[in-house]
Structures are given as structure tokens and as C-alpha cells.
N, C-alpha and C positions, 0 to 999 in steps of 0.2 A: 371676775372671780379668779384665785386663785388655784394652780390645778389640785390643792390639796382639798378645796373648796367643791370642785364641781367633781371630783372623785366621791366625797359626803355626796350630794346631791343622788349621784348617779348609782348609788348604793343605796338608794332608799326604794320603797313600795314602789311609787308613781313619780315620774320625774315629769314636769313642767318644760319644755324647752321647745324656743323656735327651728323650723327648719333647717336651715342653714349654719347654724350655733352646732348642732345634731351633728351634722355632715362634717364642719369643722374639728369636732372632739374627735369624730371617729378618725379623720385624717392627722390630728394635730399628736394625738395621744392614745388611738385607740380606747380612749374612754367609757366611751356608749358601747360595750359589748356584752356586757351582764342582759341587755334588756329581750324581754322575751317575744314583745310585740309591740306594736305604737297604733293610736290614737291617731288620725290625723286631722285635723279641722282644716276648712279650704281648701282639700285636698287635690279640686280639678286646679286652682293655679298653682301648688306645689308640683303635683306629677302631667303636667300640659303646660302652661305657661310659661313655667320658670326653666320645663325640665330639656330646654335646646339649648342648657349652656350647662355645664360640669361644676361644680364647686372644685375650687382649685389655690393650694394655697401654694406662695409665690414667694423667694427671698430676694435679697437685690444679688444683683450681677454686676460687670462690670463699669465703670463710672462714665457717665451718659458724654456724648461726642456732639461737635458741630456738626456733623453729617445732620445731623435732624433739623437743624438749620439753613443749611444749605440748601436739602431735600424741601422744605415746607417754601422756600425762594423760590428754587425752581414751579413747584407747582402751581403757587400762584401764578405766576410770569406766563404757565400754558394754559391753552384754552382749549374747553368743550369741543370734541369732535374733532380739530384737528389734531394737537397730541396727543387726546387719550379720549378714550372713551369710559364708560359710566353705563354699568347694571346694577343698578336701582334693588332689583328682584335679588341678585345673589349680595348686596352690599357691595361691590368691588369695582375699583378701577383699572383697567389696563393701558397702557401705554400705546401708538400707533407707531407703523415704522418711523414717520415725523418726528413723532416723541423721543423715541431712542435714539435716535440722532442727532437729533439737539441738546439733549441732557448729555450724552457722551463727550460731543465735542465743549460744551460747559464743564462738565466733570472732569473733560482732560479722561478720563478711564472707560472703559466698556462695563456696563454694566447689566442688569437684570431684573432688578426693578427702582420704583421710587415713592414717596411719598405722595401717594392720590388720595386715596382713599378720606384723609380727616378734612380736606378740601372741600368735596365733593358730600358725604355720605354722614361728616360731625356735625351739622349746626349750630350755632351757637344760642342756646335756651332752650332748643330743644332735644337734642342728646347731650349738652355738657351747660354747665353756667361757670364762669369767671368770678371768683370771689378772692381780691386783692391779689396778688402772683398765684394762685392755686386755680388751677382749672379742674372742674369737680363733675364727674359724669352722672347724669340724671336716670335714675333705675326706670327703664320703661312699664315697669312691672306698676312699681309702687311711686310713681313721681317724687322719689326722694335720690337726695345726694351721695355718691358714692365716690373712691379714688377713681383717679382717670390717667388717661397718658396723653394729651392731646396739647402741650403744652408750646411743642414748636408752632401750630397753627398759630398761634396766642401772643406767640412773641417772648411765654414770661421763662423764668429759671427750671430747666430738664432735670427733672430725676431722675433717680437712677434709675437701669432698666431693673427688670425683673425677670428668676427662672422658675420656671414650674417645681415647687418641691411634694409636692400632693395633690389629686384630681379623684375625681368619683361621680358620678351621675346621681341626679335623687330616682331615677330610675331602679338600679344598683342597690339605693340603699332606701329605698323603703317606696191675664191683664184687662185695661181702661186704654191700652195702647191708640194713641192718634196716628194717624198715615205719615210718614216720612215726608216732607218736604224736602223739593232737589233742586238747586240750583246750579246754574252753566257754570258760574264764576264763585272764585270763594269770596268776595268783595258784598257780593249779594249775597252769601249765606248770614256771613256777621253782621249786615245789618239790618238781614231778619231775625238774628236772636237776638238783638238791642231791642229792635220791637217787639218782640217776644217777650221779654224780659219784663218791660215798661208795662204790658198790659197785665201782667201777672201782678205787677208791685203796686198797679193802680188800688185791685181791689182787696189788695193785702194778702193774696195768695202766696204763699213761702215757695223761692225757687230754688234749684241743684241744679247748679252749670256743672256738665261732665266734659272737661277735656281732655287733651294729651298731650299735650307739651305745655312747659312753663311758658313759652312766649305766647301759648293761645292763652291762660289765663292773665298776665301781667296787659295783655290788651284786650280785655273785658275788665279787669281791676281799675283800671285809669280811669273810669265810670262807673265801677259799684263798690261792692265795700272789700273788706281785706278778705284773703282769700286762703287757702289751705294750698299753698306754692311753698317749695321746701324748705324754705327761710321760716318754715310757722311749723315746721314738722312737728314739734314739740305739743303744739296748740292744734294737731289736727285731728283729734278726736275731739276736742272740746267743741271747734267750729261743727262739725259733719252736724254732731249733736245735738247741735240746737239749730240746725237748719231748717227746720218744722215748726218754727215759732211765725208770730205775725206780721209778713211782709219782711219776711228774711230772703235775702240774695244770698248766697255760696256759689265760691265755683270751687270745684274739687278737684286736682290734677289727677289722671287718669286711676281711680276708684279709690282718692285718699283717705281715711277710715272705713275702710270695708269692715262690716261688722260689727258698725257703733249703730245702736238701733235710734230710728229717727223718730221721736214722739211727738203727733202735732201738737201745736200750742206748747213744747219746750218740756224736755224728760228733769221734770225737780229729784228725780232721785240722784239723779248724776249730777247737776247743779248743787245740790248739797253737799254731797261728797264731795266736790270740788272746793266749797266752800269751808267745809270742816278740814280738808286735808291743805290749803295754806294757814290755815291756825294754826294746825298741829303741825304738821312738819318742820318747818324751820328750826322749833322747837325740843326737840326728842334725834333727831337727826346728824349722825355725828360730820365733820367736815371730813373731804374726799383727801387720803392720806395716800402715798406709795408714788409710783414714779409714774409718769405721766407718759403717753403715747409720743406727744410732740415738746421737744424740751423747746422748740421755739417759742411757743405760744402757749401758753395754760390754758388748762378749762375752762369754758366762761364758769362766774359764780350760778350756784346752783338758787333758781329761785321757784317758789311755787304760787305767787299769785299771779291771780288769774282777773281779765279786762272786769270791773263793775258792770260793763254793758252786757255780760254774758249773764249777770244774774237776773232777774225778771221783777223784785222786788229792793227794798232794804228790807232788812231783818228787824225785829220790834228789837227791847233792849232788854228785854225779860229775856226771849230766845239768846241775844249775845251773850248775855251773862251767863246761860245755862250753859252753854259754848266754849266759855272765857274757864269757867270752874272745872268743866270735865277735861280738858287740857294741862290746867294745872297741877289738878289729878294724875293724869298720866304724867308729868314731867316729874310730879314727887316720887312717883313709883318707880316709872322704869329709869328716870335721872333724865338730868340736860343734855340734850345734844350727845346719846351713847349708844344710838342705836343705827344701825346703817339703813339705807331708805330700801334695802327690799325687806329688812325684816318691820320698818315702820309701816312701810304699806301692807305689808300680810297684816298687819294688826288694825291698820286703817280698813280698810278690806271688813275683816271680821266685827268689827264696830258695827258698818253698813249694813249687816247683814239684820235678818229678823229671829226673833224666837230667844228664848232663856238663855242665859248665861249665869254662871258662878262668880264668875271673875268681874270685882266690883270697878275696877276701869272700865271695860267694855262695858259694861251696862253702864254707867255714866255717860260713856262717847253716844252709844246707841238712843238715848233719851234724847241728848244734842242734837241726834242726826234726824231722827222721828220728827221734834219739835220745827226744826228750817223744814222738812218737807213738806209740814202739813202747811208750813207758811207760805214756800212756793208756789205749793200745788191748788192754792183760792185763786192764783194769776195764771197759773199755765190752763186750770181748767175753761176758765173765761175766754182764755188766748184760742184753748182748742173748740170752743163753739163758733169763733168768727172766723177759724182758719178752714173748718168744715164747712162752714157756707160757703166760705171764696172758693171751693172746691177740692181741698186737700193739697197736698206737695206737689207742685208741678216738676217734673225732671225732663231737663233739655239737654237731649244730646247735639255733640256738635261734629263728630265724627264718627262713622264705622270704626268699629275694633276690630284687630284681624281676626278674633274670633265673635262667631255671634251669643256666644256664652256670657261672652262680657258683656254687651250690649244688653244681655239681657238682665246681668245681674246691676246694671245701671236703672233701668227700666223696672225695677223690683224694689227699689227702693221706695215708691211712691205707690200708696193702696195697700199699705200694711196691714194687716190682722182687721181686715173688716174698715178700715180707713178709705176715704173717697181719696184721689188722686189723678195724676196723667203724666205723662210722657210724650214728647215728643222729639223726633230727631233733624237737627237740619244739615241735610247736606249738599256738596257741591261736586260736581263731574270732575274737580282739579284735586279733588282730595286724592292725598297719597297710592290709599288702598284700591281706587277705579284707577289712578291714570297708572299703576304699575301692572295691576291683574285685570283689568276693565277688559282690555284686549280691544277688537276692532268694531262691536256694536258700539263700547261706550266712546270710543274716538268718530261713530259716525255721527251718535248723537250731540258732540260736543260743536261741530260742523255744523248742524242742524239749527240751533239753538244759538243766537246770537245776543238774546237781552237778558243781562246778568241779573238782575234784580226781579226777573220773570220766573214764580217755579214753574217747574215742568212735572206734572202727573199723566203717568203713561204705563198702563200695565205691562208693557215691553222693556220700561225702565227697569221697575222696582224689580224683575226677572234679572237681568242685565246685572241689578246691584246685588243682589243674594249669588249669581252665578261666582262673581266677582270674589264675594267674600269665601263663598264657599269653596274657591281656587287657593286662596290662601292657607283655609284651613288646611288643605291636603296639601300644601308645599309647605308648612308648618311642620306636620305632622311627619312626611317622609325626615323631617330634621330629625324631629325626636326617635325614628324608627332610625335611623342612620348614626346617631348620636349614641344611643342604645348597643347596637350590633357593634360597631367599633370598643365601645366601652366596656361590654362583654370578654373583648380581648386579653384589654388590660386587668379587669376585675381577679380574673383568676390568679394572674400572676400575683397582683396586689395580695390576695388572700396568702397565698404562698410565702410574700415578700414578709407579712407581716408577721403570719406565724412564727418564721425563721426567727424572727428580732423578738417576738415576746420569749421565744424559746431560750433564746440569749439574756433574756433577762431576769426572768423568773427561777429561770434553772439552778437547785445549787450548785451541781457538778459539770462542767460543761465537757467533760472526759469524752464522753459517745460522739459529740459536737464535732471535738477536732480527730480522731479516730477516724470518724466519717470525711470530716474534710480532707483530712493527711491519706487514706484510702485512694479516695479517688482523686486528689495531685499528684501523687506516685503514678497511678493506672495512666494521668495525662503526662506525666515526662516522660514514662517508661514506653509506653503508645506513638510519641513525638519522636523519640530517641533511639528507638529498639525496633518496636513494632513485635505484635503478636508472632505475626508467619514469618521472622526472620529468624534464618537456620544457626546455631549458637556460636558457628564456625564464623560468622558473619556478623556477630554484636560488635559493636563500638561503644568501648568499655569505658573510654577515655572520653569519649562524648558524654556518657550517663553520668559518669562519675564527677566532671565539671558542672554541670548541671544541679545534682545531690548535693553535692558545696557549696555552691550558690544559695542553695536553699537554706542550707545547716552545716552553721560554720564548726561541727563538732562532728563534722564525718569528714574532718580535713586527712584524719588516717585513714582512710579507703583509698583502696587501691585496686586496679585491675585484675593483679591474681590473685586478689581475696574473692573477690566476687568469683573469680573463673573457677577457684577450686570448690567454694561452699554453692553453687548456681549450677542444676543441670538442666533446669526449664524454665520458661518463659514466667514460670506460676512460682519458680523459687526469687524471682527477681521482684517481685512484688512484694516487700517489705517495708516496714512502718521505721523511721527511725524514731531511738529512744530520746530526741533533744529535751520533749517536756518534763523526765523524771529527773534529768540531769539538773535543768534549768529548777526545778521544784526544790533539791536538793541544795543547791546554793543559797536559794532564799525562799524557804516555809511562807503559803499560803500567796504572794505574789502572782505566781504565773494564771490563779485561777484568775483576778482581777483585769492582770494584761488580756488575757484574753476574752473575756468581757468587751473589754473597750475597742479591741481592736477588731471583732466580729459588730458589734455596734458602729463605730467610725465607717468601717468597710459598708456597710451596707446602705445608710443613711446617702452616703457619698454617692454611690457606682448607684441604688435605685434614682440617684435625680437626675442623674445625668443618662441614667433611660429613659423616663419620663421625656426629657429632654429630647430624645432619639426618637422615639415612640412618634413624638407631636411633628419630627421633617418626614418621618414615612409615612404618615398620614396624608400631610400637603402633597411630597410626590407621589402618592400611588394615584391619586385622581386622574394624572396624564395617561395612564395606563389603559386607562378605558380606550383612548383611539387605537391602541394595538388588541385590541378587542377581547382584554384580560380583565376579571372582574375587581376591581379596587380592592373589595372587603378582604377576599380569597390570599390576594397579595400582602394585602395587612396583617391577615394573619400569620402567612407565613415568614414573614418576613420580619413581625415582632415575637413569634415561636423562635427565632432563631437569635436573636436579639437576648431573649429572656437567658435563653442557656449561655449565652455566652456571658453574658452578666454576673447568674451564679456561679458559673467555672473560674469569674474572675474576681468574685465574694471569697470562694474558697482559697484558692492560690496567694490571694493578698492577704489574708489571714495566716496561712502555713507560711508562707516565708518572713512575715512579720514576726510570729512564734518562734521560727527557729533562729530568726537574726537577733533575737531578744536576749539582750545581755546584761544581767545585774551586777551593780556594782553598789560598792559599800562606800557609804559617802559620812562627810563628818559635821553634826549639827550643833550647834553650840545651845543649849536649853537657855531660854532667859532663865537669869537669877540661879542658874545653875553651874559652876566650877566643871564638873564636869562632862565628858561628853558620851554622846552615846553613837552607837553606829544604826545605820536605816540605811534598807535595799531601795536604790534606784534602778530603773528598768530604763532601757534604749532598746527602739525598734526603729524601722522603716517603716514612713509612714505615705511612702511612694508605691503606684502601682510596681506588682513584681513583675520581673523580665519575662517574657514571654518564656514559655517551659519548653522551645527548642533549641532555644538560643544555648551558644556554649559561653559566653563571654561570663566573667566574674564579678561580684554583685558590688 
């Protein structure tokens, strides 16, 4: 959308929007601020799962270097344990004196750190996948594809880097169960849930493979059918969907359509709609117009059919025709191809729904939609008496989640609304989440236990693995409690930051604005220059008065015994110069605009580059803790300090822009017009202003 677009939106009653989009608006445009409270659906993985990482939007920086080349050489070339070491628990790699030694003398320089970490801690398919020169990071959250930076691992073409231009926390802003099966080796686990698999598909019982990483799905797919991996993202609510049908295999990467409800024996109400919305759309649908994200590559074309195999029946030809007519109803009415696909879908949508209507399209679509479902729903019911014998939706997990919240909402899927079903989990003592947080019972039982393909039940285990998970939760949780309190820091300022800038934008008159700035720049040259308790006998008149020029090239007549004869206190030197009435006077209505722009520029600029600052005194206060000072305390004050110096150099780089701002009358030739007219140009400085103690001239 565009932002005059989602301005409409965000101005209405109830506004529709995902998390993140939210968070976006709020950072990108201040947008979302009319709203008086939110809704939130799925709210434990919006404010828990997601909430240990910041929304944070990011512009590029400078153009990417061989160093990351070098640096992913080097890593490869060292090895585990003797150059570097590997915490798993915090993500990171460090370097050994070995290490630093040999990269140095390779490097030719001294250095301080190097490329470990994407070596060691990226995998490939399972934090990122490679799709032709693009390497594309996999959201752990949602097994779907996102941008990434992992590219020197990869070998392929480095983008550019990226700086923090916005950040916020969503903190901030708003059973049938079977006993776990545990196995020593993971070799043994996967070829218990192939057997697993197999005896469920014998008697037609429908399975949910739940994994977490695309390589654990892509090796169960090499033997069952296609799978909801983020190459189908598009088709994964349709797959989850009919995962309840007769002798259906799925595997879902870690909880891919959460919230598509699974109906056994196959949901015909959503099958139809699928089936009515490729008629129609292609149809009524205008083609995607404006400038595209990537001028390399285009969109793919937009298509909406959907596999035959997803449907349960054919359709008789009486229903197609009824289908075929209410389509072309809607094309005479609303026109060809003229409507964009969220307003098609809101109409799709209201078709599907039940109850009266006026509007003689929708009751057309609606009769269509009725007729496929009653036609579906003779097969799905059939479907659902042989899937309820086979026992219901089996769901097989194959990993712990670090939370058991997850686990459970995987496990929740099967034995719906009074539906027979089971669950079962199989795991392995090498899985991630034991060999990192397992600690030293599960490393004794690993010892213990030598036949991989042998489970182990043992009530000292299933202890052992809940102890396990339940270590994670609370090293999870200190994230987001840490995540939080740091971001508490920033939030305030941000509120401050942004007011300043709507105040700049909204405002007709920005008079008070620079008043106030011009105020306290004077109190800061006059303070640098003078100083309150210096005795009058004792002013350096020829210092302030360099200074004041610098500032405003229209107090070039001041002089030292001007001020000495009209100044007998420290509180007569604290004057405003008149540059803005002067500058006004040369050219009507101008200077309010310059200065518009120029408290906007200033502040967009000097807040990213704190932002910027904000994120290295984060990284350094952590060492702080061994001199036995608390990180946060330090953070705070030390972005307290940070902050005012920022503002005091918002204000300064606006007054001296203002008073170095000099209009000039320039000469424009009108097309198709003889003669000419004159038009005020403005020149400022668009460079930080010299430090306000400095004598030197501008």
C-alpha cells in the first residue's frame, strides 16, 4: 500500500493489520498512532516468541568490502577448539590466543575479532537456504523465508551492508497424548518416525509431521509427499488444511499454518472457496502496476490455481455452470480485471459467508459457493467416518521446542472439538535443545546408552527432558526481560524524538520552535565562552563575538564595545539575534519552509546515527560486569548522556543552518513565456555546526 493508503486504513473504526506491518508503520511513519487499543490474536508468540528480537528498520550503508571474504577464508581454514571456540547457548564464537595469531599474521594487521559465527552457528537449510546468488534466512518463528546477510559463507555476491534507522520492541508497543519416545542417536529417531509414519498410512489414518528446520522436512519429503517448506509458503494454508483427509501425510515446518483449522475427512468449506476464488480472480483482478522492489527480477506472475489433487471430488456440470454464470456476473458488474486482489478478496470473503444479502452478485457467488460445498461435503463426510475409525489426526513431533507452549500447540492440533486423535513425540538425547541445556545427567545418559535404534523409557529421563526445556524457558525469558529493560531506555527518548519531528511537521508556525532552539544555543555558546561566574572584568568579548558570527553572518557589525556599553550582567548577554525577521523580510513566507526542512533533515540524520551509538554501548557495557558495575545502570547512563548531546546538536545544526541561510534571487525562464520572473533560493549548511567553543569562522 501506499502511505496515502494505509493513512485511509488507519483512520477507519477497526483496522485489520499484522504484527509487524504495526510496528513497521509506527517506526516508518508514525502512522498507527490514532489507535486507542489492539486486539491481539496469537498473542503468546507475538509478546514471547518473537518478542527477543526488536523490529528494526535498516537503510544501506556503506558498499560491502572483500574483508567478508577474506574473513569467511579465514574461518573456514580454522578449526573447532583450537582457533576458536563455540557457545552454542549464547550463539557466538570467540577466537583462542591460537586464533589471533594466525589470523593476524594472515591479515598482516592486529585485529579483534573475525568471521565465526555464520561458520559455526548458520547452517545451511536450517537457518538460511540458498536460492540462485541470494541466500535467504529461514524465520525460526514461522519457517518461512526472509532477507539475510550470510552471503560470504556462500561464496555468492555481498550486499550492501545495512544501519539501524528505527528499532522498538513488540514489548514497547503493545489431551490423547502418547508417552515421548527417546532415543541415544538421531539416526534412530528418523527411522522411528518413517516407521511411524508407515503404520499410520497403512490404515489410512491422516499424519502432521511437525518439524524445525527445512532440512529436517526436505529429508522426510524424499519419501512422502510435498510438504508446507517455504518454497510452498504461498500453498501453506491450503496443505495444513486438508491434512485431516484419508491417509494424508504433511510435514509442516515448525507450526506452518497455525490457525488453519484441520477438519477430518477434508474442511469443503475452504476447498470451495478455493475453488470459486481461482474462477474468479484471475478474472476481476487488476494486473500488479508501480515500481517493483527488485528492478532485477520481477514478480513472479500472480496465479491462483490451486493442485486438482487438493480437491476431493470433480464438480458435476450443473454446479460448474452455476459457477461459470455467477462469475460472469460479477465481471459485468464490477468490470474486467479492475479490481485489486484485497478488495477482490474482501468480496470473495463476503460471498463465502452465510445469511441474506441485497446485493445481487453476492447472492449469485453465495448460491455457487453453497452448491460445491454441499458437493464436497457427500466425500469429506465419508472421508470423515474412515478417518475416525483409523483413529483421528495423528501428530508426530520430532523435536522439543524451546518452549513447551509450542509443543503443545502442535499437540493440539489432533482431538479437535470432540475428534478422536494422538500425538506423539520422538526424540533423541543429540537434539539440540538436551545436548545445549541437557547439562550433566543427559551427557551421563548419553554414555549409558549405546544402541541407537533402542528407545529408552526411564522416569529419570522424561525429568531430565522437561528440566532441560524448562532451563531454556528461563534463559529465553531473561532475553526478553533484558531486551525489555534496555529498550525501555531507548523508548523514552524515541517518544521525545518523535514528538520533536511531528511537532515540526504539523505546526503552522514554527516561531516558539526556533525561539526555544536559538534560547538555549546562545545559553550554550555564552556557558562555553563566558561562563555564568566569570567577573564582567574578565569576559572575552572577542571570543563570543567570533563565535555569534559564525553563527550569523548578519551580526558581522558587533563589536566588543557594543556589547561592553549595552551588557552589565551575565543575564544582559543572553540575547536572541534578530537573523529570522531579517531573512523573512528578504523573502516572504521562505524561511518558515527552510526551516521545516532543516529541523526534519537534522533530526532524521543525528537520531540514526544514535541509534547507531546506542547499539556499540550496548555491546560494550556487557564487559562491565567484571569490574563489578551493573551493564543496565551503565546503559542508562551513558545513553542519558548520549541523548542530550544529540538534542543540543538537533538544536545548534538547525540555528546555525538558519542564520547561515541566505536567499537569493534567481532567474527562471517560464516555458512558452518571454518573460521572466524572479524566485527566492535559499542556501544553508548542511554540515554538522562547529562546536560552540570553538573561535574559528564558519
Amino acid at each position: 500500500m501506499t502511505s496515502e493508503q494505509r493513512r485511509e486504513n488507519y483512520s477507519c473504526d477497526i483496522t485489520y493489520v499484522t504484527n509487524s506491518e504495526l510496528g513497521f508503520d509506527f517506526l516508518r511513519d508514525n502512522l498507527a498512532m490514532g489507535l486507542h487499543y489492539c486486539v491481539i490474536d496469537e498473542v503468546d508468540s507475538i509478546l514471547i516468541d518473537e518478542a527477543r528480537t526488536p523490529l528494526i528498520i535498516s537503510g544501506l550503508a556503506e558498499k560491502p568490502s572483500d574483508r567478508y571474504y577474506k574473513a569467511a577464508k579465514i574461518a573456514a581454514a580454522f578449526e573447532r577448539d583450537i582457533h576458536y571456540t563455540v557457545d552454542e547457548k549464547q550463539k557466538n564464537v570467540l577466537l583462542t590466543e591460537q586464533g589471533y595469531e594466525d589470523a593476524e599474521e594472515i591479515l598482516e594487521i592486529k585485529i579483534c575479532m573475525i568471521l565465526g559465527n555464520t561458520k559455526e552457528l548458520f547452517l545451511r537449510d536450517v537457518n538460511y537456504i540458498v536460492r540462485g546468488k541470494e541466500v535467504l534466512i529461514v524465520d525460526e518463528f514461522t519457517g518461512r523465508v526472509m532477507a539475510s546477510r550470510v552471503e560470504a559463507k556462500e561464496g555468492v555476491p555481498i550486499q550492501n551492508e545495512t544501519v539501524t534507522l528505527a528499532s522498538i520492541s513488540y514489548q514497547n508497543f503493545f489431551l490423547q497424548d502418547e508417552s515421548d519416545v527417546v532415543f541415544r542417536a538421531t539416526n534412530g529417531k528418523w527411522r522411528a518416525v518413517l516407521v511411524e509414519i508407515a503404520r499410520m498410512n497403512k490404515t489410512g489414518r491422516p499424519v502432521l509431521v511437525g518439524t524445525t528446520s527445512v532440512e529436517q522436512s526436505d529429508a522426510l519429503s524424499e519419501q512422502l509427499r510435498p510438504n508446507a517448506k517455504p518454497e510452498n509458503v504461498e500453498r501453506e494454508a491450503e496443505i495444513v488444511a486438508q491434512s485431516g483427509r484419508l491417509g494424508a501425510v504433511t510435514i509442516a515446518t515448525n507450526m506452518a499454518g497455525r490457525g488453519t483449522d484441520i477438519i477430518l475427512g477434508g474442511n469443503a468449506e475452504f476447498m470451495a472457496r478455493l475453488k470459486l476464488r481461482e474462477m474468479l480472480m484471475p478474472r476481476v483482478v487488476k494486473p500488479i502496476e508501480g515500481v517493483f522492489v527488485s528492478v532485477k527480477k520481477l514478480p513472479p506472475r500472480k496465479t491462483w490455481k490451486v493442485s486438482e489433487s487438493l480437491f476431493p471430488c470433480e464438480l458435476s456440470k450443473e454446479t460448474v455452470s452455476l459457477a461459470k454464470d455467477a462469475v460472469e456476473m460479477a465481471v459485468k458488474t464490477w468490470g474486467q480485471r479492475t479490481l485489486t486482489e484485497l478488495e477482490a478478496e474482501e468480496r470473495l470473503s463476503y460471498s463465502c459467508e452465510k445469511g441474506p444479502t441485497r446485493d445481487e452478485v453476492i447472492a449469485k457467488l453465495r448460491d455457487a459457493f453453497k452448491r460445491i460445498v454441499e458437493e464436497y461435503k457427500v466425500y469429506t463426510e465419508e472421508e470423515k467416518k474412515k478417518v475416525v475409525a483409523a483413529g483421528g489426526l495423528h501428530v508426530v513431533g520430532t523435536e522439543r521446542h524451546e518452549s513447551r507452549r509450542i509443543d503443545n500447540q502442535l499437540r493440539g492440533r489432533s482431538g479437535r472439538q470432540g475428534d478422536p486423535g494422538g500425538s506423539r513425540f520422538f526424540l533423541s538425547l543429540e537434539d539440540n535443545i538436551f545436548r545445549i541445556f541437557g547439562g550433566d545427567r543427559i551427557q551421563g545418559l548419553m554414555r549409558a546408552f549405546r544402541v541407537e535404534d533402542l528407545p529408552i523409557e526411564s522416569k529419570m529421563l522424561t525429568k531430565a527432558l522437561d528440566e532441560a526445556q524448562r532451563k531454556v524457558e528461563n534463559y529465553f525469558f531473561d532475553i526478553r526481560k533484558q531486551l525489555f529493560e534496555y529498550d525501555e531506555v531507548l523508548n523514552s527518548q524515541r517518544d521525545r524524538v518523535y514528538a520533536e519531528r511531528r511537532r515540526a511537521l504539523v505546526s503552522d508556525s514554527l516561531r516558539s520552535l526556533m525561539v526555544e532552539y536559538a534560547e538555549l544555543t546562545m545559553d550554550d555558546i555564552l556557558e562555553a565562552n563566558i561562563g555564568p561566574d566569570t567577573p564582567r572584568e574578565n569576559w572575552e568579548l572577542d571570543k563570543l563575538i567570533a563565535k555569534l558570527q559564525q553563527y550569523c553572518y548578519l551580526l558581522n557589525d558587533l563589536t566588543p564595545e557594543l556589547l561592553q556599553s549595552k551588557c552589565s550582567s551575565y543575564e544582559d548577554l543572553r540575547i536572541i539575534c534578530a537573523c529570522e525577521e531579517i531573512v523573512e523580510k528578504q523573502a516572504p513566507g521562505l524561511m518558515k519552509e527552510a526551516e521545516r526542512f532543516l529541523i526534519l533533515s537534522n533530526i532524521d540524520r543525528l537520531w540514526k546515527e544514535h541509534l547507531q551509538a546506542l547499539k556499540f554501548v550496548q555491546q560494550a557495557v556487557g564487559l562491565r560486569g567484571y569490574a563489578q558495575r551493573d551493564p543496565l545502570i551503565e546503559y542508562k547512563l551513558e545513553g542519558y548522556n548520549l541523548f542530550l548531546d544529540m538534542m543540543a546538536q538537533i538544536r545548534r545544526n538547525v540555528i546555525y543552518s538558519v542564520y547561515q541561510f541566505q536567499p537569493m534571487m534567481v532567474k527562471k525562464q517560464e516555458e512558452g513565456d518571454d518573460s521572466q520572473k524572479k524566485e527566492p533560493k535559499g542556501e544553508a549548511a548542511d554540515s554538522d555546526a562547529n562546536p560552540i567553543g570553538a573561535a574559528q569562522t564558519a
